[in-house]
C-alpha positions as CSV (number, residue, x, y, z in Angstrom):
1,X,0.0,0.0,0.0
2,X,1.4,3.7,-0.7
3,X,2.3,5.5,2.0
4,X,3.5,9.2,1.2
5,X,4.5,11.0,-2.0
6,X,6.3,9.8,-5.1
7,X,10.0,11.4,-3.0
8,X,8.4,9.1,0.0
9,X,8.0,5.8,-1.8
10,X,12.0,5.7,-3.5
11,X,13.5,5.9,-0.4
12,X,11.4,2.9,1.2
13,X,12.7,-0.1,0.4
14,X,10.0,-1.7,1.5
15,X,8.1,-0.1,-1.0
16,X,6.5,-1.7,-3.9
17,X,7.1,1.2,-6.0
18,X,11.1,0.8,-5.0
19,X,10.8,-2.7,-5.5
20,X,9.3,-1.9,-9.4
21,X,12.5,0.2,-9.8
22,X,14.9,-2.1,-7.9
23,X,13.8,-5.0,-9.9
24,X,14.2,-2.6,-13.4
25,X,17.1,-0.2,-13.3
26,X,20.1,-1.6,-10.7
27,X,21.9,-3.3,-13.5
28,X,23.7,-0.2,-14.1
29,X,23.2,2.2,-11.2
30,X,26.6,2.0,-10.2
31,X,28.4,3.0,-13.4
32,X,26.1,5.9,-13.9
33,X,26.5,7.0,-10.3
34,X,30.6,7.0,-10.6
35,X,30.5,8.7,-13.7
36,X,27.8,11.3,-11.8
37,X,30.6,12.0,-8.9
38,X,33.6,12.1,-11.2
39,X,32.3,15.2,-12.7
40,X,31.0,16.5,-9.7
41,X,33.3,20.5,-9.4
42,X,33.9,21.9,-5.9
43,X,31.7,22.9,-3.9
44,X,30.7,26.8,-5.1
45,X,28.0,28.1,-2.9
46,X,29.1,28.2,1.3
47,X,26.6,25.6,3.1
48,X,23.7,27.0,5.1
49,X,23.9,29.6,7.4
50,X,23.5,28.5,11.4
51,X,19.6,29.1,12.5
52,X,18.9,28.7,9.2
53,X,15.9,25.8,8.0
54,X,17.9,24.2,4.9
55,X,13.9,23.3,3.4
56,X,12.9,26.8,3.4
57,X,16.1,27.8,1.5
58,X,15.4,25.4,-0.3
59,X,11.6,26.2,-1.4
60,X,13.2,29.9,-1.9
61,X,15.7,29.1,-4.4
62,X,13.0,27.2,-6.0
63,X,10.7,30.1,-6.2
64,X,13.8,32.6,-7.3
65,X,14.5,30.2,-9.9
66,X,10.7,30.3,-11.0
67,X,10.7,33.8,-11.5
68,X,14.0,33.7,-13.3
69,X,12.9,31.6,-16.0
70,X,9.0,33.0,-16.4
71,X,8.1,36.4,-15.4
72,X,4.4,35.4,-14.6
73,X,4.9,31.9,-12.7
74,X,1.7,30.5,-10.6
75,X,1.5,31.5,-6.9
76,X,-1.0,29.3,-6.3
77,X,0.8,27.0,-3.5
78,X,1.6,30.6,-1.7
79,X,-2.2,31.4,-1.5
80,X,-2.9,27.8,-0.5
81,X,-0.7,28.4,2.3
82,X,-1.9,32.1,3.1
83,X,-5.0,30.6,3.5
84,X,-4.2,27.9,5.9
85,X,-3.0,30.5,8.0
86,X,-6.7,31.9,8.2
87,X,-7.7,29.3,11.3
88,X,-5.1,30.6,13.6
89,X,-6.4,34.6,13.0
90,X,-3.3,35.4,10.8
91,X,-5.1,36.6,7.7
92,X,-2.2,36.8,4.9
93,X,-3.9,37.1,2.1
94,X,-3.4,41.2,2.0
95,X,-0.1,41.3,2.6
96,X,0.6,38.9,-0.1
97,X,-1.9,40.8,-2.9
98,X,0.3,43.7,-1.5
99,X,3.8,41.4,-2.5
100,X,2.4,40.0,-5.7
101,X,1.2,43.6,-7.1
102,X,5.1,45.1,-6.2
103,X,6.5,41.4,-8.1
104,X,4.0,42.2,-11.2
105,X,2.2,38.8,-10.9
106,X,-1.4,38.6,-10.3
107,X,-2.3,36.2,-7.5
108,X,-4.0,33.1,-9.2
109,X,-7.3,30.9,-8.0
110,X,-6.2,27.8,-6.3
111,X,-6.9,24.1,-8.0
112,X,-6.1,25.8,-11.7
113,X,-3.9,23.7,-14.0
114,X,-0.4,23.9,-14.2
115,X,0.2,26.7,-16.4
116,X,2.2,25.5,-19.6
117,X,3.6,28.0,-21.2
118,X,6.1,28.4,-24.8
119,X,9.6,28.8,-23.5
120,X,12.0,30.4,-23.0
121,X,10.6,32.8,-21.6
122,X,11.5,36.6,-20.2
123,X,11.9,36.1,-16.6
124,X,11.2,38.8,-14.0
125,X,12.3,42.6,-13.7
126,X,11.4,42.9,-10.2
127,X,14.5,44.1,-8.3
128,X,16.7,41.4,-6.9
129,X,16.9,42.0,-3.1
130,X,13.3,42.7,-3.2
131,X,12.3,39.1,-5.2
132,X,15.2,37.5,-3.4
133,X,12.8,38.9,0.2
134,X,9.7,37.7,-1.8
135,X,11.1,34.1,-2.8
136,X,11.4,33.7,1.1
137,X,7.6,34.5,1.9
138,X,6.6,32.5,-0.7
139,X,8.6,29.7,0.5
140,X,7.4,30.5,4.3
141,X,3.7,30.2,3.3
142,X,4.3,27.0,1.0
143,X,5.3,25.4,3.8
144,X,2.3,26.0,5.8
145,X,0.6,24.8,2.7
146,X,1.7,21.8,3.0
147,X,2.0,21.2,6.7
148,X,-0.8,22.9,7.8
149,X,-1.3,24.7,11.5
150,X,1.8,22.6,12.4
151,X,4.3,24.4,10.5
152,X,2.3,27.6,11.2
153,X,3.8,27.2,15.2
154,X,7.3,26.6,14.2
155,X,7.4,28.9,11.3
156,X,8.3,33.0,11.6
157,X,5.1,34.0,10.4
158,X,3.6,32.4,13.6
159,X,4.7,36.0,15.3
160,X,1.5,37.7,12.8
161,X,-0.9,35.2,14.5
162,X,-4.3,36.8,15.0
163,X,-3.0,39.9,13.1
164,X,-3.0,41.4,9.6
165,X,0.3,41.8,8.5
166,X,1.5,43.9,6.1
167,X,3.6,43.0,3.2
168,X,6.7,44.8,4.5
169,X,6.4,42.9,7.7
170,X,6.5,39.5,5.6
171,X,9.6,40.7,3.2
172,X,11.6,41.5,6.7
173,X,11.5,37.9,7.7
174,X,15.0,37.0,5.6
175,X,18.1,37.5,7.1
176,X,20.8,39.4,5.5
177,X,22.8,35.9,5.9
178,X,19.7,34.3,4.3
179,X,19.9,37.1,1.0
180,X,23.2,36.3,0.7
181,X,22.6,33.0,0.0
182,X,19.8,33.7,-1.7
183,X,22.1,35.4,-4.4
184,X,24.9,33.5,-4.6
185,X,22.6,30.6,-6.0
186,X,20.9,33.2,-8.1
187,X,24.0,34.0,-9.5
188,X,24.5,29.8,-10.1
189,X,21.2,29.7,-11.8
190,X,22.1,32.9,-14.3
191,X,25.3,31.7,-15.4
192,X,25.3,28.2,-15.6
193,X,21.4,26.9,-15.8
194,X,19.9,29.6,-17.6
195,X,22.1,29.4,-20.8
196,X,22.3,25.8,-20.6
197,X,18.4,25.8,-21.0
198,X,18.2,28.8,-23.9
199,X,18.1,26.8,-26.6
200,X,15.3,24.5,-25.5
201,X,12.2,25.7,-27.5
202,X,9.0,24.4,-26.8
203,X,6.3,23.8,-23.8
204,X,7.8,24.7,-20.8
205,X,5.9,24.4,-16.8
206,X,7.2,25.2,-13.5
207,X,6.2,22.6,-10.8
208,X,4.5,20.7,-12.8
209,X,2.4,17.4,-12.1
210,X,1.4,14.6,-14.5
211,X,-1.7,12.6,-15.1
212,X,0.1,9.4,-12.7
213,X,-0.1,12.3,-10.0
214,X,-3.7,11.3,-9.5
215,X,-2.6,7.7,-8.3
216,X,0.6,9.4,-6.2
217,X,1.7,13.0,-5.2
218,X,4.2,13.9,-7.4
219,X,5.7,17.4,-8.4
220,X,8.2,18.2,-10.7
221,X,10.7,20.7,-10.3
222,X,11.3,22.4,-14.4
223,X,10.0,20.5,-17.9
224,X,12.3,22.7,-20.4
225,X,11.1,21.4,-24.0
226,X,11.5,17.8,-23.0
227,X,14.0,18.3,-20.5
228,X,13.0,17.0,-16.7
229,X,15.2,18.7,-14.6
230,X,15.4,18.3,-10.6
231,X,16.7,21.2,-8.9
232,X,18.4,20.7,-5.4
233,X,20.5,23.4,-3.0
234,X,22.0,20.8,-0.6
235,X,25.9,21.1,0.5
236,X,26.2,17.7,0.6
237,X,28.7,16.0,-1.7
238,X,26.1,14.9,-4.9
239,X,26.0,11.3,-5.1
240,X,23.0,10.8,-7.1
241,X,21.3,8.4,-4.5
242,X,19.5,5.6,-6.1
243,X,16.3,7.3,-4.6
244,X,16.8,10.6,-5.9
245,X,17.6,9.4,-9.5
246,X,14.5,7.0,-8.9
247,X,12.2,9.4,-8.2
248,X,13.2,11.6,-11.4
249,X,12.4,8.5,-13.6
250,X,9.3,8.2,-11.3
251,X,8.0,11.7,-12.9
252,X,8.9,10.8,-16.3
253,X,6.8,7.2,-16.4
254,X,4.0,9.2,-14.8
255,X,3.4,11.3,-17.5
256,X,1.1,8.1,-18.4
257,X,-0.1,10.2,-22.0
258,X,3.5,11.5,-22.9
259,X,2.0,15.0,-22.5
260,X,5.1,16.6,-22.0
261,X,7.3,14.9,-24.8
262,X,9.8,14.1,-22.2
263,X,13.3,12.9,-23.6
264,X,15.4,13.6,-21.5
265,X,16.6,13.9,-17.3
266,X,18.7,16.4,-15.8
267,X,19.6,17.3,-12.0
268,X,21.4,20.9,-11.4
269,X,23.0,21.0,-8.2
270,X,23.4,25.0,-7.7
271,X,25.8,24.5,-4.5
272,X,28.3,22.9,-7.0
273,X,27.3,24.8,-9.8
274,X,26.3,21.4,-11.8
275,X,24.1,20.5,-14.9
276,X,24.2,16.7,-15.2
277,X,21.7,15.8,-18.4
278,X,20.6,12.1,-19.9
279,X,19.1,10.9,-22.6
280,X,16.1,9.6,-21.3
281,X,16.0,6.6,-23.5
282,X,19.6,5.8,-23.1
283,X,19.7,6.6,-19.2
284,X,16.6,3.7,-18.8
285,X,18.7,1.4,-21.6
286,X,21.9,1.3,-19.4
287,X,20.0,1.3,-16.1
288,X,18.7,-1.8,-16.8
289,X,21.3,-3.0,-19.4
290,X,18.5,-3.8,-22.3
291,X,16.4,-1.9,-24.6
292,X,13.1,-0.3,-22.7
293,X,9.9,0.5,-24.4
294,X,9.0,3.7,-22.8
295,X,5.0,3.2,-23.1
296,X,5.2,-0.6,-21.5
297,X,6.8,0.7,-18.8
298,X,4.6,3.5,-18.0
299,X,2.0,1.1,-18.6
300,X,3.4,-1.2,-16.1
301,X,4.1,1.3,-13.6
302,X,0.6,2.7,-13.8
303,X,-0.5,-1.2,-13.0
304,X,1.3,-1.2,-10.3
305,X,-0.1,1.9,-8.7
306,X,-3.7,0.9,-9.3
307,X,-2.8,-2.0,-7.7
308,X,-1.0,-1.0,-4.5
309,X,-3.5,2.4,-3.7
310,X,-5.7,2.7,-0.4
């Protein structure tokens, strides 16, 4: 039976959706996990700063990089979250109109479709210590999103509860430590990702989710024109974990109707200023050292899922 998200199930071994990929694509892990860490650079971006949640620099960097590669992209999960906050008598919603409006996006209705959108695109003008301040908001109220009142008590905005802050009291949460981070992986993402995704024309989305996500949470990072691309700001050496990698193929056998045109993976690892990219087909070929029919397999996976849900 599944227990969690897509990310949850590859890193249970107990799972049966680890099981379908342990069984698949462990003939030749290994030798695409050296060649991963022997072109791994030094590490380019200093590692978290002390009092500092490495998730919600995380979910920031996400949402800079969002804004970076579309100037409009979907704020939905924010509002999701500014609304959670409503039981506890913190009523966000204002302050993040207020943020939205100075950013140039207008705040969407929750439970719309992924927008899809021709890329690349323009990405934002808004100033960069101000987006960098908004990123961390965003990232703040995503969390709440997902974890509910829970997060709310452990998170800064639990200081507004049973007020109406204003959006100038949200952008004040990120510490100048925080900023700096927030712009040295900026900096990663214009120099290095960016270009390497210019020539990629075609349907792009930003966190997008496939028609498999109605059997199993699951939520991309970037599509780029066929390019599935997993984002990650952790300091730790990349190993490409067998989970991790996984859970990338995971998205691309959900996308049941080959809506996106996927053809190929890719994992950027901003700390280390990394683009690692595969040919889909040939990653899933040497994986399991044969030929794979991409539609069988989603097929097969999508069995599998039917047959393992609540």
């Amino acid at each position: 039976m599944l227990r969690g998200p897509l990310t949850k199930e590859t890193r249970n071994p107990d799972s049966p959706v680890r099981r379908f990929f342990d069984e698949r694509f462990t003939v030749g892990l290994r030798a695409v996990q050296r060649r991963y860490r022997q072109d791994i650079p030094p590490l380019a971006v200093a590692a978290v700063p002390y009092g500092t949640n490495p998730a919600t620099l995380d979910a920031a960097a996400h949402w800079l990089l969002r804004f970076l590669l579309d100037a409009h992209p979907d704020l939905s999960l924010a509002v999701r979250g500014a609304e959670a906050c409503a039981p506890a008598e913190l009523d966000a919603l204002p302050a993040l109109a207020d943020l939205a409006d100075q950013l140039g996006v207008t705040l969407p209705q929750p439970g719309g479709p992924v927008r899809i959108f021709t890329g690349p695109a323009p990405g934002t003008d808004a100033e960069p210590v101000l987006l960098a301040r908004a990123c961390w908001v965003l990232a703040l109220l995503a969390e709440v999103s997902r974890g509910g009142l829970f997060a709310l008590i452990d998170s800064p905005l639990g200081e507004f509860v049973r007020t109406t802050p204003t959006a100038s009291d949200l952008l004040d949460l990120a510490s100048p430590a925080q900023l700096d981070q927030l712009a040295a992986l900026r900096e990663a993402f214009v120099t290095t990702l960016i270009p390497a995704l210019a020539h990629r024309t075609g349907p792009w989305a930003l966190g997008p989710t496939f028609t498999g996500s109605q059997l199993i949470n699951a939520d991309a990072d970037v599509i780029a024109a066929g390019l599935l691309l997993d984002v990650t700001t952790s300091a730790r050496p990349p190993a490409l974990a067998a989970a991790d990698l996984f859970r990338l193929i995971g998205f691309a056998l959900l996308d049941f109707d080959d809506d996106f045109r996927l053809d190929s993976l890719g994992v950027f690892s901003a700390r280390y200023n990394h683009l690692a990219v595969w040919d889909l087909g040939m990653l899933l070929a040497e994986l399991s050292d044969g030929a794979v029919e991409l539609p069988k397999l989603r097929e097969q996976f999508r069995d599998l899922l039917l047959s393992v849900r609540p």
